[in-house]
ZAKELUM-748698 format. One record per residue (C-alpha): residue number from 0; chain; x, y negated, z. Coordinates in Angstrom, 1 decimal, always signed. Each point is the difference from the previous one (the first is absolute). Example, Ala and Ser with C-alpha at 12.3 -4.5 7.8 and 13.67 -1.06 7.14 Angstrom:
2
<pt num="0" cadena="A" u="+12.3" v="+4.5" w="+7.8"/>
<pt num="1" cadena="A" u="+1.4" v="-3.4" w="-0.7"/>
//
This chain:
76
<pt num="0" cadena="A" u="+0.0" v="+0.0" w="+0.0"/>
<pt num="1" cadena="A" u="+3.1" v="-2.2" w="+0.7"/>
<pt num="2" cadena="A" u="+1.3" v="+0.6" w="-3.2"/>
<pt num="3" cadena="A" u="-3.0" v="-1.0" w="-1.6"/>
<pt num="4" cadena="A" u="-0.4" v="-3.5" w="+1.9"/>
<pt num="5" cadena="A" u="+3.7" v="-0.8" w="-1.5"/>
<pt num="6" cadena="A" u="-1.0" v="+0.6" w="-3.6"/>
<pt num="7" cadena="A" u="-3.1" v="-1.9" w="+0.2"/>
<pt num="8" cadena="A" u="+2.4" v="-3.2" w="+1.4"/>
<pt num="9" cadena="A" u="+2.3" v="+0.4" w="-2.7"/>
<pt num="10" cadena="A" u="-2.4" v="+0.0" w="-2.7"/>
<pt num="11" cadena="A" u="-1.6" v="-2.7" w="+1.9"/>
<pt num="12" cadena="A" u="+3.2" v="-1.9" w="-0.1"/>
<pt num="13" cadena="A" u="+0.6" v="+0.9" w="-3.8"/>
<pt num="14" cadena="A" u="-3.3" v="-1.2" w="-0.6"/>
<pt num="15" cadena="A" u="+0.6" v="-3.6" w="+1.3"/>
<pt num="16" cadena="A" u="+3.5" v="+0.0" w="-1.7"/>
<pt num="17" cadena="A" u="-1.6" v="+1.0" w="-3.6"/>
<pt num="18" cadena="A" u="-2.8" v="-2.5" w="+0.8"/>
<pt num="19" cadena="A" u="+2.6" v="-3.0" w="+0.6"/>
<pt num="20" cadena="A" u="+2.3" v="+0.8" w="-2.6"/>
<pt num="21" cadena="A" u="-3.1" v="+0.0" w="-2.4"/>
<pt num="22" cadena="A" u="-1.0" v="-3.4" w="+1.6"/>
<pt num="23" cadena="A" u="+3.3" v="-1.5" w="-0.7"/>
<pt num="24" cadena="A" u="+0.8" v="+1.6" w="-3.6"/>
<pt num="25" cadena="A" u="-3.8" v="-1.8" w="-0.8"/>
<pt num="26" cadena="A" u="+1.4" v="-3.6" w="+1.0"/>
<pt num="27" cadena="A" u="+2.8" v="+0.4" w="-2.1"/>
<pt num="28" cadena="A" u="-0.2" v="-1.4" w="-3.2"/>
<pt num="29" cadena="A" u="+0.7" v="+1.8" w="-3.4"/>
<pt num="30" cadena="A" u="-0.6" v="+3.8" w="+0.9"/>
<pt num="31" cadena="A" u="-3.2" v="-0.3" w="-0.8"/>
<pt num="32" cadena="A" u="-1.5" v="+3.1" w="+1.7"/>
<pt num="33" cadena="A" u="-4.2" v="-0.6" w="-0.4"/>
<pt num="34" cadena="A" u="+0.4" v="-1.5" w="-2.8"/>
<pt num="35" cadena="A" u="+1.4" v="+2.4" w="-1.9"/>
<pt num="36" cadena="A" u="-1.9" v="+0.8" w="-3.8"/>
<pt num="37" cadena="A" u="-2.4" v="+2.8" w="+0.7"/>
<pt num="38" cadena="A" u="-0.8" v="-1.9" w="+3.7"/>
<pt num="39" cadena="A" u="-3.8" v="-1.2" w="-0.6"/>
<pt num="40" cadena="A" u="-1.9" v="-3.1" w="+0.8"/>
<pt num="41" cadena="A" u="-3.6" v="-0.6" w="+0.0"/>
<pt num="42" cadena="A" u="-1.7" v="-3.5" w="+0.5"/>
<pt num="43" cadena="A" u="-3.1" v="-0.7" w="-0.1"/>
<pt num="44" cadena="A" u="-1.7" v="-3.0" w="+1.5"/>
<pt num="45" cadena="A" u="+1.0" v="-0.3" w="+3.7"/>
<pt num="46" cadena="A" u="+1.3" v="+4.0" w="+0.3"/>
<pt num="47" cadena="A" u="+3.3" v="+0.9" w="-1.1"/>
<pt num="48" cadena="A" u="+1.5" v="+3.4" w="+0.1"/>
<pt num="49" cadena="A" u="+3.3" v="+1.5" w="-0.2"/>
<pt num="50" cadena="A" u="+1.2" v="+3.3" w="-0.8"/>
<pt num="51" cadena="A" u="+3.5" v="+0.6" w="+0.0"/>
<pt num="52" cadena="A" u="+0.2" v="+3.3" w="-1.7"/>
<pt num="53" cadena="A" u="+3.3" v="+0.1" w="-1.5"/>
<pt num="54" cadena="A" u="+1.5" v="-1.6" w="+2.9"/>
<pt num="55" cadena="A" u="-1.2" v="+2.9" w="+2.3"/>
<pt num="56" cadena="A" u="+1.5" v="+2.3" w="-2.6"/>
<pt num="57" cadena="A" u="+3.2" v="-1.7" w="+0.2"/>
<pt num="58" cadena="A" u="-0.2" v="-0.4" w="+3.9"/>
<pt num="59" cadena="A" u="-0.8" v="+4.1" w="+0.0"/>
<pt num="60" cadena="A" u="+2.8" v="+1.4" w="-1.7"/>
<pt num="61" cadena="A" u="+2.4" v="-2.3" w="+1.8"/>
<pt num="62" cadena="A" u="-1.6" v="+1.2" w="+3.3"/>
<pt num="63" cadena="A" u="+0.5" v="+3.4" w="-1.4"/>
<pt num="64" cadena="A" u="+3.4" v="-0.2" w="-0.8"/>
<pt num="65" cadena="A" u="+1.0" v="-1.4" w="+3.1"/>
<pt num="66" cadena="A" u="-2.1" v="+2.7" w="+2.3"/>
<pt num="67" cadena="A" u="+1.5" v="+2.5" w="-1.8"/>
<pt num="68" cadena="A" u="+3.7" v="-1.3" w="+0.7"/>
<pt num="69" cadena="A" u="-0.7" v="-0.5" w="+3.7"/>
<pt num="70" cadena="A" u="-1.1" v="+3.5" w="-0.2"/>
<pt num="71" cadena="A" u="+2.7" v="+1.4" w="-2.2"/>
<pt num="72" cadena="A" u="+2.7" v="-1.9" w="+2.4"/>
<pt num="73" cadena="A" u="-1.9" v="+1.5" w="+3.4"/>
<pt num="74" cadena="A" u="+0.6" v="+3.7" w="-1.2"/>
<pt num="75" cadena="A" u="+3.7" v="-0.5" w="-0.8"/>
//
């Protein structure tokens, strides 16, 4: 049960450290990431709504990448 309470602090950890590095990548200008072609935009009168699809792909297999390194570097 111990063991169990540690991993769910690291992931919450990781997931604060992934959600600030994704706030400060967004206020940086020139990457670009959500508004990336393929990244849709819908206005209409006063709703507007924004679905960055290719963006999630892109934030995916980077995510995936780096999981998979973490996990290949834990076993060595």
């Amino acid at each position: 049960m111990e063991d169990m309470g540690r991993m769910l602090i690291l992931f919450g950890v990781l997931i604060v450290v992934i959600g600030g590095i994704l706030l400060l990548i967004s206020r940086l200008p020139g990457l670009g990431l959500g508004r990336l072609p393929g990244d849709i935009t819908i206005q209409t009168g006063n709703i507007s709504c924004f679905f960055p699809i290719v963006t999630s792909i892109i934030l995916s297999i980077v995510l995936t990448i780096l999981v998979q390194l973490a996990y290949w570097l834990s076993r060595r």
